[in-house]
C-alpha positions as CSV (number, residue, x, y, z in Angstrom):
1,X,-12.0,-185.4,-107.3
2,X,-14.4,-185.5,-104.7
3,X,-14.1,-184.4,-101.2
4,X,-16.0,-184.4,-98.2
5,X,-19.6,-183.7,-98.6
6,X,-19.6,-181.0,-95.8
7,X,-16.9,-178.6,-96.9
8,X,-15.9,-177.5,-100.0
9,X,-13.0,-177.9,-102.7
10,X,-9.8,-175.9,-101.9
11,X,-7.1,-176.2,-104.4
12,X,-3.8,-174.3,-104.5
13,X,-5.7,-171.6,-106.4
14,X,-7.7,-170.8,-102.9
15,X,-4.3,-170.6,-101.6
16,X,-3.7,-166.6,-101.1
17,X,-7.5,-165.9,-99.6
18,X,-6.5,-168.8,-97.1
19,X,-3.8,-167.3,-96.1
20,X,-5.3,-163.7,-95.6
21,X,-7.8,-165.6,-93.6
22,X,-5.1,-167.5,-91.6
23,X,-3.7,-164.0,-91.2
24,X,-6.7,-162.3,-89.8
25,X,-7.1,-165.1,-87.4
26,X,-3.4,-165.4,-85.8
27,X,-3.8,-161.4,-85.3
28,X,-7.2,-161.5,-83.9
29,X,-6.7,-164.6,-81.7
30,X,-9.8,-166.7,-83.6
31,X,-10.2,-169.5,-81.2
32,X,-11.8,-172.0,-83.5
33,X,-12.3,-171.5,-86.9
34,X,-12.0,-174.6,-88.7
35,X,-11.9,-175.5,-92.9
36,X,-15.6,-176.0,-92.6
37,X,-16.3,-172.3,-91.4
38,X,-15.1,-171.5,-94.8
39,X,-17.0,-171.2,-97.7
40,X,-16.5,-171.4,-101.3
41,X,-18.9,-169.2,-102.8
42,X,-20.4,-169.0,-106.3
43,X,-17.9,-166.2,-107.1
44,X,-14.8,-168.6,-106.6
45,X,-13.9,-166.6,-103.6
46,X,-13.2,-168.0,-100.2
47,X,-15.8,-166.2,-97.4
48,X,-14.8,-167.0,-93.9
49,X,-17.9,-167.6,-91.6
50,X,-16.9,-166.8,-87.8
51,X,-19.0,-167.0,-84.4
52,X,-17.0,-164.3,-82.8
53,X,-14.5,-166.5,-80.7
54,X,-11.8,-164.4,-81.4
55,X,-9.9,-161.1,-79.8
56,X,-9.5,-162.3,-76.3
57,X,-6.7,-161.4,-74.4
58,X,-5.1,-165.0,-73.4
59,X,-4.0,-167.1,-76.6
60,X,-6.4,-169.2,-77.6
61,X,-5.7,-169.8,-81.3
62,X,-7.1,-173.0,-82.8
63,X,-8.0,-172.1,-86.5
64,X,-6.9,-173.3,-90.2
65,X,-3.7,-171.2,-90.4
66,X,-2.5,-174.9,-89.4
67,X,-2.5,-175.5,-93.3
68,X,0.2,-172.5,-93.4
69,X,2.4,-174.3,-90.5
70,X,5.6,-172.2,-89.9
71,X,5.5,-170.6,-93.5
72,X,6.4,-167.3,-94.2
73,X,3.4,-165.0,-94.5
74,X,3.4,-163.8,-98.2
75,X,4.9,-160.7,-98.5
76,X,2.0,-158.9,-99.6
77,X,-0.3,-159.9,-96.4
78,X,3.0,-158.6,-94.1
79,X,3.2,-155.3,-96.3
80,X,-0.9,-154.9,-95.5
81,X,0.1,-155.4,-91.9
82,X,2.7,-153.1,-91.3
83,X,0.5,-150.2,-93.4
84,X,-2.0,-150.7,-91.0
85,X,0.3,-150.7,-87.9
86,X,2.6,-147.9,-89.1
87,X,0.4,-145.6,-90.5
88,X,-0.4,-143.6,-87.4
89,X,-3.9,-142.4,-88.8
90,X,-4.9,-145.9,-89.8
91,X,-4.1,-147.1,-86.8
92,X,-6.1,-144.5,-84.3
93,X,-9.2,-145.4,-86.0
94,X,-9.0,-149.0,-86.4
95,X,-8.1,-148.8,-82.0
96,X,-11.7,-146.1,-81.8
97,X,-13.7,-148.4,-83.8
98,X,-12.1,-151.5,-81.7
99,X,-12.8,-149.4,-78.4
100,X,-16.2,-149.3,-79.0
101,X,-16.3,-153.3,-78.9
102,X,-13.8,-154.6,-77.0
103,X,-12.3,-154.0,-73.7
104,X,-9.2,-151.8,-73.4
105,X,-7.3,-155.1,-72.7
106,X,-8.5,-156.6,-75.6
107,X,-7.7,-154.0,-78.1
108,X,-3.9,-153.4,-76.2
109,X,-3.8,-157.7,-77.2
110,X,-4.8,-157.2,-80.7
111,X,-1.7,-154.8,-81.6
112,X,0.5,-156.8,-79.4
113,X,-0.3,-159.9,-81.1
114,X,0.0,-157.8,-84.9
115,X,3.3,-156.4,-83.6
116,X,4.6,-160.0,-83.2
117,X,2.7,-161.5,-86.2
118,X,5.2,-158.6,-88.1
119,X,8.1,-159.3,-86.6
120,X,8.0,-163.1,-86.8
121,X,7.0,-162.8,-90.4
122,X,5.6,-166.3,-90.3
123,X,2.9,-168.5,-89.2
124,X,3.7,-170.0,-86.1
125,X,4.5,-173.4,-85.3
126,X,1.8,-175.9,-84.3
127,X,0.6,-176.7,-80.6
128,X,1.3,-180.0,-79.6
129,X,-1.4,-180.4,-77.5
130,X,-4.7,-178.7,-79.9
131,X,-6.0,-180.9,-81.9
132,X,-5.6,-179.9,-85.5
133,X,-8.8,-179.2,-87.6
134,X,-9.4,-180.4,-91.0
135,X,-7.1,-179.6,-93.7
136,X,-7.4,-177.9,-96.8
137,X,-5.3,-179.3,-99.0
């Protein structure tokens, strides 16, 4: 079938790098990525192309996670997650290498909002009042 010219194919096969994408955007607070910031490349993998709205320490999320409306994030994406949050080591140097681009606020945010990404264990619901981007699927 043919889509729109502007954005490419997803099927259900694109699925899991969509959702690793939603993922990374509900943690870092992505404030606008949208199905055409993501590519399908000539590998059959999904690249995510960002302008670096994202990390700011009021919510601002408007991204394509809306495909993965209140679903539960697969568990493999949540195990990721809390290896990165609970391993102590992992977590010191992800905050250093943060530090050294965000503000202190910004980086205190980003574990905040992972913390409550784990603990929901799901995408959250949508935002009555954002418009919703262009679908996937």
């Amino acid at each position: 079938t043919e889509g729109h010219p502007l954005r490419p194919q997803f099927t259900a096969a694109h699925r899991q790098e969509l959702a690793r994408i939603a993922l990374f955007d509900l943690v870092a607070n992505n404030a606008d990525r949208k199905a055409g910031h993501c590519l399908l490349g000539v590998d059959g993998r999904v690249w995510g192309i960002d302008h670096g709205l994202t990390f700011h320490t009021q919510p601002k999320l408007r991204t394509v996670l809306w495909e993965f409306y209140r679903e539960a994030i697969p568990p493999p994406l949540l195990a990721d997650l809390r290896g990165l949050l609970e391993n102590r080591a992992r977590r010191t140097a992800l905050a250093a290498e943060l530090e050294e681009l965000l503000t202190p606020a910004e980086v205190r945010a980003f574990f905040a909002r992972a913390e409550r990404v784990l603990e929901a264990g799901r995408y959250p619901s949508l935002d009555s009042y954002r418009v919703r981007p262009w679908p996937f699927f």
